[in-house]
GUKOLFI-842720 format. One line per field, with one value per residue: residue number from 0; x, y, z of N, C-alpha, C in turn. Coordinates in steps of 0.2 Angstrom, whole numbers, m for minus. Atoms other than C-alpha are relative to their C-alpha. Example, Ala and Ser with C-alpha at 12.3 -4.5 7.8 and 13.67 -1.06 7.14 Angstrom:
kenu 0:1
n_xx 4:m4
n_yy m6:m6
n_zz 0:m1
ca_xx 62:68
ca_yy m22:m5
ca_zz 39:36
c_xx 4:m4
c_yy 6:5
c_zz 0:3
This chain:
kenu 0:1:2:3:4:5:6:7:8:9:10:11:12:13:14:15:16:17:18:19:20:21:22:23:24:25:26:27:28:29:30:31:32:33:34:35:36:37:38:39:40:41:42:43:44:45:46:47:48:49:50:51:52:53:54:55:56:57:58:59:60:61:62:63:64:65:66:67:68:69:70:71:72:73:74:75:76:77:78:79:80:81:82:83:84:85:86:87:88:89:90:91:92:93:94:95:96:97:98:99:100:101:102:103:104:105:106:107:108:109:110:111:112:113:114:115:116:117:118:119:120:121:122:123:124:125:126:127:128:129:130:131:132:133:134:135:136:137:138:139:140:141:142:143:144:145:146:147:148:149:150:151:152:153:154:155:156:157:158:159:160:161:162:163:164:165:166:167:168:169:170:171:172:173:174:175:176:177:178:179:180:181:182:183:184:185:186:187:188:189:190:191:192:193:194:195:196:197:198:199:200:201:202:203:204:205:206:207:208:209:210:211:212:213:214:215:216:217:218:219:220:221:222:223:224:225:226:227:228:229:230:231:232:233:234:235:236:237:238:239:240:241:242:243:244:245:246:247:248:249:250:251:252:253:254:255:256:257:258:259:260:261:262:263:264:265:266:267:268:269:270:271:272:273:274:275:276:277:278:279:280:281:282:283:284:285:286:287:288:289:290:291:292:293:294:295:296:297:298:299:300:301:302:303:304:305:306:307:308:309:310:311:312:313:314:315:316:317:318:319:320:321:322:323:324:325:326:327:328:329:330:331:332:333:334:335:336:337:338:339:340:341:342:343:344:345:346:347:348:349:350:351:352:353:354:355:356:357:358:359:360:361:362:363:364:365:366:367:368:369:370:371:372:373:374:375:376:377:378:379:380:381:382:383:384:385:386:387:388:389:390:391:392:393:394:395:396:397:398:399:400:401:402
n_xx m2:m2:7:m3:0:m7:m5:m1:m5:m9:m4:m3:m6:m6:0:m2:m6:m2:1:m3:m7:0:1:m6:m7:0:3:m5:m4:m2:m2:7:1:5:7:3:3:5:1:0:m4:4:m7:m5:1:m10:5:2:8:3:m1:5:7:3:m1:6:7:0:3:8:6:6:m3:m4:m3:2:m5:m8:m1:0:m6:m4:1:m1:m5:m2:3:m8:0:m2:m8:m4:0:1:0:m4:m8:m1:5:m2:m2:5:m4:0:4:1:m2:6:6:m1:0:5:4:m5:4:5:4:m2:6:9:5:0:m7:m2:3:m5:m6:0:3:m5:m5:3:0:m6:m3:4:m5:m7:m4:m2:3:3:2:3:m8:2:3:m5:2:m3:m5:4:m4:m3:m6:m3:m5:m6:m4:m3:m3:m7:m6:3:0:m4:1:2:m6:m1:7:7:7:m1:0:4:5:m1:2:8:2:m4:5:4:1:1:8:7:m3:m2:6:3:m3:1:8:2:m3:1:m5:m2:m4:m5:m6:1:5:m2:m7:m1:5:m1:1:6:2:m1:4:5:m1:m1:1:m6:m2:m8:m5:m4:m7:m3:5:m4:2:m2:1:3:m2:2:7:5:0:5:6:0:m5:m6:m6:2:m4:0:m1:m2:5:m2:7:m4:2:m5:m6:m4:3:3:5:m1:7:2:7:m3:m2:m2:4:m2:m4:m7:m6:m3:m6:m2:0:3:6:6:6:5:5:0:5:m2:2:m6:m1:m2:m7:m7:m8:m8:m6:m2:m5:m3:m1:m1:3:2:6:2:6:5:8:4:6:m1:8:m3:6:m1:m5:0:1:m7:3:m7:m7:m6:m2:m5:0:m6:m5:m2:m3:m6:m2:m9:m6:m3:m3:m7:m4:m5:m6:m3:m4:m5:m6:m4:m4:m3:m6:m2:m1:m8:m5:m4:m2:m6:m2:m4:m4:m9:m4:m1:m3:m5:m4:m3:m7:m3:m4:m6:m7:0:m2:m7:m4:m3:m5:m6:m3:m5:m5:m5:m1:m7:m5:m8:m3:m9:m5:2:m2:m7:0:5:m7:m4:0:0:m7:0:3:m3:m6:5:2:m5:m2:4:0:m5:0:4:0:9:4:0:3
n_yy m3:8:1:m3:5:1:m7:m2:6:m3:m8:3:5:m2:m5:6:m1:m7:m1:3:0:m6:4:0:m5:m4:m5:m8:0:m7:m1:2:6:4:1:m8:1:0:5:0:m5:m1:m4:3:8:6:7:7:m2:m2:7:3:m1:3:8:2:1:4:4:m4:1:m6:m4:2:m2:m9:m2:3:m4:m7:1:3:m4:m4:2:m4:m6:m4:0:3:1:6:5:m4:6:m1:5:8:0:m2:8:6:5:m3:1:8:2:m1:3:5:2:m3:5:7:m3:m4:5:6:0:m2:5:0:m1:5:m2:m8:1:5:m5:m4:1:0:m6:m2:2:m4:m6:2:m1:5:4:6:5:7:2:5:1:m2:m7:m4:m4:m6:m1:m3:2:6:m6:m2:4:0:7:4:m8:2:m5:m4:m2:m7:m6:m1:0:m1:4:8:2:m2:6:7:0:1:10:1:m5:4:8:2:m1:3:6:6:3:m5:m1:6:2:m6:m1:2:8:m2:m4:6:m4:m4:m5:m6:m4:m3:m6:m2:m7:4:4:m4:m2:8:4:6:8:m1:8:2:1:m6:0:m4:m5:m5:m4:m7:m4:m3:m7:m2:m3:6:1:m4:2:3:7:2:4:1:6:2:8:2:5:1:4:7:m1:m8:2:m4:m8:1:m5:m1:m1:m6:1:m2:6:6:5:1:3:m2:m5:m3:5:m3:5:6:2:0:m1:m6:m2:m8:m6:m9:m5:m2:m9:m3:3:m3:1:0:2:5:m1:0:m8:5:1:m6:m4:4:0:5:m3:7:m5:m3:m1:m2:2:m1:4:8:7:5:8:6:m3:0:7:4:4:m2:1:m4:m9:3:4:m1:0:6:3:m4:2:5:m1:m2:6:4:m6:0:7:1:m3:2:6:m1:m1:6:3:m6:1:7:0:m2:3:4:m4:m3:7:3:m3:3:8:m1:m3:3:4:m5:m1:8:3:m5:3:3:0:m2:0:2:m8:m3:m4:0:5:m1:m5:0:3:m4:m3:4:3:m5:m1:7:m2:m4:6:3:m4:m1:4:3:m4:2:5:m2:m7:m4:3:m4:2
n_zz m6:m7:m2:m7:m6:2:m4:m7:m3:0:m3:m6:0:m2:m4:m8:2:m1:m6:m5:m4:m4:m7:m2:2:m9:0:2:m8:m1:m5:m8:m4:3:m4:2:9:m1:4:5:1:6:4:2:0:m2:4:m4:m2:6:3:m4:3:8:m2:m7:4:6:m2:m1:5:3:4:m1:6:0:m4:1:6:0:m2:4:4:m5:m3:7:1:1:m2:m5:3:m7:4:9:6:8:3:1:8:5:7:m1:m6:m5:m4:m2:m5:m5:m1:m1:m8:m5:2:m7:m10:0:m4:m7:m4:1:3:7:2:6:4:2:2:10:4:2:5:5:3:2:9:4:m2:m1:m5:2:5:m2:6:m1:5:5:6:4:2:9:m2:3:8:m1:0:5:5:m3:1:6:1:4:m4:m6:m7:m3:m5:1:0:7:5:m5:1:m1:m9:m4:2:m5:m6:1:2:m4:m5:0:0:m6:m4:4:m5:4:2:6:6:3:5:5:5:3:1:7:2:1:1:5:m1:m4:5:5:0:m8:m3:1:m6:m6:m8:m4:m5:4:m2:3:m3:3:m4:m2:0:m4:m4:m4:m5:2:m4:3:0:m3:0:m3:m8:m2:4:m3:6:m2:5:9:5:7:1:9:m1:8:3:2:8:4:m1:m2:m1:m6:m1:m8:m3:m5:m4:m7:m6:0:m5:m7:1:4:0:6:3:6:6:m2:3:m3:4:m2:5:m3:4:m2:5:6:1:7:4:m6:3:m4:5:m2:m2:7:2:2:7:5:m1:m7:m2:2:m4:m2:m3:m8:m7:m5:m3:m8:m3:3:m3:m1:1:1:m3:6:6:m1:m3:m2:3:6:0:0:7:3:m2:m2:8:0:m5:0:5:m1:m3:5:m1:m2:m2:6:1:m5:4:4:m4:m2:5:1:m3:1:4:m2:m5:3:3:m6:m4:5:m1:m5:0:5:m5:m7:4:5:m5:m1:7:2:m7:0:3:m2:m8:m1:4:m2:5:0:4:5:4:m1:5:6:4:2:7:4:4:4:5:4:2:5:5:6:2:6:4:4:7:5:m1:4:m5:m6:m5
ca_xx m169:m161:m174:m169:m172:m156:m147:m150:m143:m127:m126:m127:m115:m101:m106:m104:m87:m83:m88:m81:m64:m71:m79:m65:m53:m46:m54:m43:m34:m39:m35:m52:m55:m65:m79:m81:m82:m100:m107:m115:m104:m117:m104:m92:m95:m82:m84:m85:m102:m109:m102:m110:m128:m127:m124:m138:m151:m149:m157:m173:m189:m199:m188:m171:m162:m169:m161:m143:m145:m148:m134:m124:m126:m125:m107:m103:m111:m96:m104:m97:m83:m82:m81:m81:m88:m77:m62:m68:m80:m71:m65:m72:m58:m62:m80:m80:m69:m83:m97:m88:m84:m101:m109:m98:m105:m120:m132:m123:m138:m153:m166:m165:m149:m147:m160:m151:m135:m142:m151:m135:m126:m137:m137:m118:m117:m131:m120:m104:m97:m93:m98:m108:m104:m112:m95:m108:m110:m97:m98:m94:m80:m86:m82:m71:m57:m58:m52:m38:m30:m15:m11:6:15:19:15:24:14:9:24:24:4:m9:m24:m18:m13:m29:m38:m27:m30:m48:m48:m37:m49:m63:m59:m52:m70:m79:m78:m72:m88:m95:m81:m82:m101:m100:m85:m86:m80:m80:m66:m49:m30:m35:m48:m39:m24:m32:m47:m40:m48:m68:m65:m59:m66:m75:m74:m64:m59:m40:m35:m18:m2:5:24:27:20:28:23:23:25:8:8:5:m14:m19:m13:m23:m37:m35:m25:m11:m4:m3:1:8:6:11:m2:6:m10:m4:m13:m4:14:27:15:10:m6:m2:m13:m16:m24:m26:m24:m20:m29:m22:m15:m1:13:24:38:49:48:34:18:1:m15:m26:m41:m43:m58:m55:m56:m48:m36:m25:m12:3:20:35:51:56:71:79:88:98:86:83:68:65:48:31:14:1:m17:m16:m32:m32:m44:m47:m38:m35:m40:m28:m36:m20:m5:12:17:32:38:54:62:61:66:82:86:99:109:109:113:128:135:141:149:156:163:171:181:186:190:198:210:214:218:232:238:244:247:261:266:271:278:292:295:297:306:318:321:328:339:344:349:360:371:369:375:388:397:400:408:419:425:438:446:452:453:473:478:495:496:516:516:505:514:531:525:515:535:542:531:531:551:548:539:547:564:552:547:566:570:558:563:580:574:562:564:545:538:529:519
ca_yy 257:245:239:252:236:229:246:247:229:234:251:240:227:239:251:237:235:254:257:244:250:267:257:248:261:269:286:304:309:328:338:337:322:308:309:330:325:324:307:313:328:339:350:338:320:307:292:278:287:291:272:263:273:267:249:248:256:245:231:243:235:244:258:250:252:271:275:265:276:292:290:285:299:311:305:309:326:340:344:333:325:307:296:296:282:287:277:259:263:266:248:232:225:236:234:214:213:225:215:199:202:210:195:184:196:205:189:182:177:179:165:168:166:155:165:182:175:167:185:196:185:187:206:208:199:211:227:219:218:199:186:172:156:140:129:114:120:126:144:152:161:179:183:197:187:174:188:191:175:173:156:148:162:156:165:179:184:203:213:208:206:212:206:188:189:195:182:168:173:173:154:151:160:151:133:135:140:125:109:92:85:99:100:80:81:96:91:87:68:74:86:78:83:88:98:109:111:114:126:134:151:139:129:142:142:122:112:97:78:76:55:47:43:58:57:73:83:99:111:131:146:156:174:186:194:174:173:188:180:167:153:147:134:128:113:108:92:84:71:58:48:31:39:56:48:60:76:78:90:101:103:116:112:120:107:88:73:64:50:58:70:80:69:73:56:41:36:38:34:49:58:78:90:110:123:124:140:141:134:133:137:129:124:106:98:94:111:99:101:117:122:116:122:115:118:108:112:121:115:122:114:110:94:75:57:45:28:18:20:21:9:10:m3:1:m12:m5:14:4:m6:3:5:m14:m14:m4:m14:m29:m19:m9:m27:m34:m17:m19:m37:m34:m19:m29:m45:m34:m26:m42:m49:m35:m38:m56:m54:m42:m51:m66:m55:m50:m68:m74:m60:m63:m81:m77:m64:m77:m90:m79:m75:m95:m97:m80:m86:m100:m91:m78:m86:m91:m72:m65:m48:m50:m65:m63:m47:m58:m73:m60:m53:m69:m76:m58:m60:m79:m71:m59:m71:m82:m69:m63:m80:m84:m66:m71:m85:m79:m60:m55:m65:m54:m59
ca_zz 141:157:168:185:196:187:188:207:209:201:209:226:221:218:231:246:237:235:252:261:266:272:285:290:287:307:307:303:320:324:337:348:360:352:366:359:341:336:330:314:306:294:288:287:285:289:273:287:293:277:269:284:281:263:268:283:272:260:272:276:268:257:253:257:237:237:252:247:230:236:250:236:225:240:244:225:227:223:238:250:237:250:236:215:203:188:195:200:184:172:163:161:173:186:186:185:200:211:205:207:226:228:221:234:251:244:246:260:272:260:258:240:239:223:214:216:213:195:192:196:184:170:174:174:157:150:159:153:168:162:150:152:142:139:136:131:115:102:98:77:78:72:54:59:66:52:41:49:46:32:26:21:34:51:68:71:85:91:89:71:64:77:67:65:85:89:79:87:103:99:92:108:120:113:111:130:135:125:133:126:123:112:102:99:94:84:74:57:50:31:31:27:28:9:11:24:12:m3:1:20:20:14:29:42:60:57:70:63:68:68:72:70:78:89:89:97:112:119:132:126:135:132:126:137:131:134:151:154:147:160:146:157:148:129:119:103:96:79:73:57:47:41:22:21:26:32:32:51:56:70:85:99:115:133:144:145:151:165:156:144:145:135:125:111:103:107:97:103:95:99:93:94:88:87:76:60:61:45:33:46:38:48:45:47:55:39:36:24:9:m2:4:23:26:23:27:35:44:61:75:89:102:121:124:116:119:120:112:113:124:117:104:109:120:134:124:108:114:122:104:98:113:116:96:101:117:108:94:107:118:102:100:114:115:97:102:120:109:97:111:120:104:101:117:117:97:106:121:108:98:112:119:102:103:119:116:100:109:124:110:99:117:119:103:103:123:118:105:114:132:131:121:124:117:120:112:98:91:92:83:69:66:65:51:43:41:34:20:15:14:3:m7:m12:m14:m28:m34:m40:m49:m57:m61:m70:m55:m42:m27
c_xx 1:m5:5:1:8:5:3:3:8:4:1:5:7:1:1:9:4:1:1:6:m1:m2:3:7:0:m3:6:0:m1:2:m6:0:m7:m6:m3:m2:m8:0:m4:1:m3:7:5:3:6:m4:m2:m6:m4:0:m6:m8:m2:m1:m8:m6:0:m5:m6:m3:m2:6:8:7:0:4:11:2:2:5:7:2:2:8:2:1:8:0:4:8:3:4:m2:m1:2:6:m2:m6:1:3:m3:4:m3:m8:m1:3:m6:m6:2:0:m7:m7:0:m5:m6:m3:1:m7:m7:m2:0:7:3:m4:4:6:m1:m2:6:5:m2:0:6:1:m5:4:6:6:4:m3:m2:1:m1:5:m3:m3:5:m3:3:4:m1:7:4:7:2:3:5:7:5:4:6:4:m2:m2:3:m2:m1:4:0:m6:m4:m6:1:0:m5:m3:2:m1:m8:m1:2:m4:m6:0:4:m6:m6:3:m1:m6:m2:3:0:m9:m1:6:0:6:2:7:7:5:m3:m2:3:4:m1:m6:1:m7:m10:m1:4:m4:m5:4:1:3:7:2:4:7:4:4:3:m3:4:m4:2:m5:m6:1:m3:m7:m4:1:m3:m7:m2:3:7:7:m2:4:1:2:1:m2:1:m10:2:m2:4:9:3:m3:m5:m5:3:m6:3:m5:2:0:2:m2:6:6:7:5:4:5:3:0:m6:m6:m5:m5:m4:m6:m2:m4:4:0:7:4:4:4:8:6:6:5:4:8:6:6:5:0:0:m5:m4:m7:m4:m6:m4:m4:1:m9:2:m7:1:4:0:m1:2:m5:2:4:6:m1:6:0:8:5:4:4:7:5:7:8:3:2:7:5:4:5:5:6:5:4:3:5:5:7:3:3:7:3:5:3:9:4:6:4:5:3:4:8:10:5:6:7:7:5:5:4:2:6:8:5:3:6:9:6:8:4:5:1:8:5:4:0:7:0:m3:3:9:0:m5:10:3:m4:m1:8:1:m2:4:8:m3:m1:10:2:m3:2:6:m1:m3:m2:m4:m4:m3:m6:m6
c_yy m6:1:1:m6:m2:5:3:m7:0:5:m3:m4:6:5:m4:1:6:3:m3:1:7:m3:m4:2:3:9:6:3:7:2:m1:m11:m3:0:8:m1:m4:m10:0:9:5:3:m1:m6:m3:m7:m5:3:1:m9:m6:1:m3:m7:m1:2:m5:m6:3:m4:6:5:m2:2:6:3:m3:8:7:2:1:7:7:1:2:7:4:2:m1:m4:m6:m4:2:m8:0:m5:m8:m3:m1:m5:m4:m6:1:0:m7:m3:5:m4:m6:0:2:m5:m6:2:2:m5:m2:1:1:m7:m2:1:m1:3:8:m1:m1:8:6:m3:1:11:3:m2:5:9:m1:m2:m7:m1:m5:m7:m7:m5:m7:0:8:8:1:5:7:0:5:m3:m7:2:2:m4:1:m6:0:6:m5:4:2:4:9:4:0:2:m1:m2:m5:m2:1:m6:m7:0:m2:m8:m2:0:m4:m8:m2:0:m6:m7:m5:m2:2:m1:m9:m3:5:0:m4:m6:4:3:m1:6:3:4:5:4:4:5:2:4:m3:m2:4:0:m7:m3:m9:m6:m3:m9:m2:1:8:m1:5:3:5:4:8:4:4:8:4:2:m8:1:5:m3:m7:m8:0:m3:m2:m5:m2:m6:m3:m6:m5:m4:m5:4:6:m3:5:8:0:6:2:2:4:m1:3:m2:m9:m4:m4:m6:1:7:3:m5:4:m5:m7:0:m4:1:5:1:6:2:7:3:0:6:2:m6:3:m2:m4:m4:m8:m1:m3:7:m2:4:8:3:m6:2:0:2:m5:5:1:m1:2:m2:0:m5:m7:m4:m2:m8:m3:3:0:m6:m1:m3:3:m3:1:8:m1:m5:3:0:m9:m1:4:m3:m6:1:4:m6:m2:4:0:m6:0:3:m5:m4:3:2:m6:m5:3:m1:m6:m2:3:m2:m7:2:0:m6:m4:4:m1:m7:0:3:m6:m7:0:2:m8:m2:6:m1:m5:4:4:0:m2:7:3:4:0:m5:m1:5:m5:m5:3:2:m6:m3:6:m2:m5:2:2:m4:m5:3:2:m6:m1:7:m1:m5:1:8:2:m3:5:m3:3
c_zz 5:4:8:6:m2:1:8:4:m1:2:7:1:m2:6:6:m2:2:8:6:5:3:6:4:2:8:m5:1:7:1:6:9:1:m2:5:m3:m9:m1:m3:m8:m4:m6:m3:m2:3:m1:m4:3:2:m6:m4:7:0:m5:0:4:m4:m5:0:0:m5:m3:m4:0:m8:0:2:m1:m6:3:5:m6:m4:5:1:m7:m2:0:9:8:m3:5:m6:m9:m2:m6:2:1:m4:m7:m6:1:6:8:4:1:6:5:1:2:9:2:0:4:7:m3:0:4:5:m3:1:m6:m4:m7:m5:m2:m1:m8:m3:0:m6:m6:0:0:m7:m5:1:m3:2:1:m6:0:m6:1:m3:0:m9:m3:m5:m8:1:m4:m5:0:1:m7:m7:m1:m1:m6:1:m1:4:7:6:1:5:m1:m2:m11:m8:4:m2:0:5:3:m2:3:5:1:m1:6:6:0:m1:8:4:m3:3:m6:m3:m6:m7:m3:m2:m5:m7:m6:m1:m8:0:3:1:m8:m2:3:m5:m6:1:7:2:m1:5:7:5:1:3:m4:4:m2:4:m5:5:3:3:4:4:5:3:m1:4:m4:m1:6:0:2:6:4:1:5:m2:7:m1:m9:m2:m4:m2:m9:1:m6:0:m5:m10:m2:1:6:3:6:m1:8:3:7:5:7:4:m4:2:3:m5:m7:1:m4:0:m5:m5:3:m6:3:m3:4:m6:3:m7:3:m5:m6:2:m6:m2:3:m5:6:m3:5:5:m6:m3:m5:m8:m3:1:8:4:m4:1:2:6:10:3:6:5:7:4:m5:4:m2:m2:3:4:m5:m2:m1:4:3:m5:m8:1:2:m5:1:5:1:m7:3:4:m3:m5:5:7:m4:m2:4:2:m7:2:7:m2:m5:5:6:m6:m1:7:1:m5:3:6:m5:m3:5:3:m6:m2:3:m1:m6:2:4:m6:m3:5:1:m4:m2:8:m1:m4:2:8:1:m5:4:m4:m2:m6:m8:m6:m2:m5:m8:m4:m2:m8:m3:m4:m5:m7:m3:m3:m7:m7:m6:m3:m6:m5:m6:m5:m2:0:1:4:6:4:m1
C-alpha cells in the first residue's frame, strides 16, 4: 500500500496546478451588482473561491494537507461538480506536466526546499509520474526488446515492423540517457567485428568498443516516437578498421562533440562505445555489382571521441583538381597552337596563289597587248588560201598523196 504522506504530496502538487487558473480566471458576469453578491456562495460556489480555500489551507500547520484534501474532494463532489480529476489524470503525459509545474511552485519559499524537491522526485518516479535515471551507469536493455530484433534485414521503421521500431527506439532512448563516461567504462575490449557478425543475436544489447578511421558522418532526421521521447537529433557514422579492409561498422549516436561535424568524405580517428543492436543490412554504392548489399554491425551509442583530426590535408582533398589544371592548360595550348597553325598554312596557301595569277597575268599581257581583231582575221584568211594552193599543187603531182 502507498505511504498516504506521499499520496497527499501528489494530490497537492497537481491540485496547485489544477486550481490555479480558477484563481486567475475573471469571475462569471451575472446580473446582480458585485457589491450584492455574497462573498462565500453555499448553494452555489464560484471555483476561484473554493480553489483559493484549497491553496490557503494548504499552508495551515498541523492540519494544513487535510484541509487541501477534503476541499479537494468537496470540489469533485457530484455535488458541487467545480472540478474533475479524471481529465488531467488520466495519462502519464498529463500527470507529469502537473507535477512537474507543481514541483517548480509548490516549494517556492520553504526552508527545506532541496529536501522536498529530492523527496517529490523520488515520489513521482515511484507514482509514475516520470522516471528517474542515473545516466552514470549503463542500463541492460530488457529482454523483451532484444527479441524483437531481426538480423541481416534493414530498418524499415514503424509503419512496416512495430516490434523492431519499438526495440530501436528503446536502444536509442536508452543510450541517449547514459552518458559518455559509462558507456566508455562499461564497454567491452573483447568483442570484435567477428564476433558481432558471426554470433549477432549472443552478443545483442553489449556495450561494445568500436575504433577506426570514420570516413563518413551524416546528420538524420529522427522519427517521430524519438522526438517525442525528447531525441532531437541522430547520427550516422561509418567506421573502416585498417584489419577488416572495405567492411565499415556502422554507428548511431545522439549528439556530437564540439570538435567534428557531418562530412560526406574525410577521415577521422575516433573511438565510440554503445550497444550492439543488430546485423545491419544495407545497400552499398556500387549498384554495379550482382548483389549490392552487405551487412555489417549496427551501435548505437551517445556520442564519439575524435583522437586524431582529419588525415586529410587541404592539399590532398585539392590534388586532383590541380592534377587536372595542367592537363586542361596544355589542351588548351594544344588546340590554340592548331588553330593558328591552320590559319597561317591558308594564308600561306593563299599568298602562293596570289603571286601565280599575279605572275601568269605578266606573261599573258605582252601577247595580246598590240591584238587587232581586223587584222588578225585577215592575215588567218590569207595564209588559209596559201595552203590550200599548196596543197593542190602537190595534188597534181602526186595523185595518192593526201595531206
Amino acid at each position: 500500500m502507498a505511504n498516504p504522506f506521499k499520496a497527499c504530496k501528489i494530490t497537492l502538487i497537481s491540485a496547485f496546478l489544477l486550481l490555479f487558473p480558477h484563481i486567475l480566471s475573471p469571475q462569471k458576469s451575472y446580473s446582480q451588482d458585485i457589491e450584492t453578491v455574497p462573498l462565500f456562495q453555499l448553494f452555489q460556489p464560484e471555483p476561484s473561491y473554493l480553489a483559493t480555500l484549497c491553496i490557503g489551507s494548504g499552508t495551515s500547520p498541523g492540519i494544513g494537507i487535510l484541509g487541501t484534501l477534503s476541499t479537494l474532494v468537496s470540489g469533485d463532489d457530484t455535488g458541487f461538480n467545480l472540478w474533475s480529476f479524471s481529465t488531467p489524470l488520466s495519462s502519464r503525459k498529463e500527470k507529469t506536466m502537473l507535477a512537474t509545474c507543481g514541483l517548480i511552485l509548490f516549494p517556492a519559499g520553504s526552508p527545506t526546499i532541496g529536501i522536498e524537491s529530492i523527496e517529490l522526485l523520488k515520489i513521482g518516479d515511484e507514482e509514475d509520474f516520470w522516471s528517474l535515471v542515473n545516466s552514470n551507469v549503463v542500463r541492460p536493455i530488457p529482454e523483451e526488446f532484444l527479441e524483437r530484433v531481426k538480423d541481416e534485414k534493414p530498418i524499415l521503421g514503424a509503419t512496416y515492423d512495430d516490434l523492431e521500431a519499438s526495440a530501436y527506439f528503446q536502444f536509442v532512448l536508452m543510450a541517449y540517457q547514459t552518458s559518455e563516461e559509462a558507456f566508455a567504462q562499461s564497454a567491452r575490449k573483447d568483442l570484435t567485428f567477428s564476433d558481432l557478425m558471426t554470433k549477432p543475436k549472443t552478443n545483442r544489447g553489449e556495450v561494445v568498443e568500436i575504433k577506426g578511421r570514420l570516413r563518413r558522418l551524416r546528420k538524420i532526421t529522427p522519427p517521430s516516437a524519438l522526438i517525442n521521447l525528447g531525441v532531437s537529433e541522430l547520427y550516422e557514422g561509418w567506421v573502416f578498421q585498417d584489419i577488416y579492409g572495405p567492411n565499415p561498422v556502422c554507428i548511431l549516436m545522439t549528439q556530437l562533440p564540439d570538435n567534428i561535424q557531418p562530412f560526406e568524405k574525410d577521415d577521422f580517428l575516433i573511438e565510440f562505445q554503445g550497444y550492439f543492436f543488430k546485423k545491419y543490412r544495407y545497400k552499398t554504392a556500387n549498384t554495379e555489382s550482382q548483389n549490392p548489399w552487405k551487412d555489417t554491425p549496427l551501435v548505437i551509442g551517445k556520442t564519439l571521441k575524435v583522437t586524431r583530426g582529419s588525415l586529410i590535408t587541404p592539399e590532398e582533398t585539392t590534388s586532383w583538381a590541380k592534377g587536372l589544371l595542367p592537363l586542361f592548360v596544355g589542351f588548351l595550348a594544344i588546340v590554340i597552337s592548331v588553330v593558328v597553325g591552320l590559319v597561317i598554312w591558308f594564308l600561306r596557301g593563299d599568298q602562293k596563289i596570289s603571286t601565280r595569277l599575279r605572275n601568269r597575268k605578266i606573261e599573258i599581257d605582252p601577247i595580246f597587248k598590240d591584238y587587232d581583231p581586223n587584222i588578225g582575221n585577215q592575215n588567218g584568211l590569207a595564209s588559209s588560201k596559201i595552203l590550200e594552193s599548196e596543197s593542190n599543187a602537190k595534188n597534181s603531182r602526186f595523185p595518192n598523196y593526201r595531206i
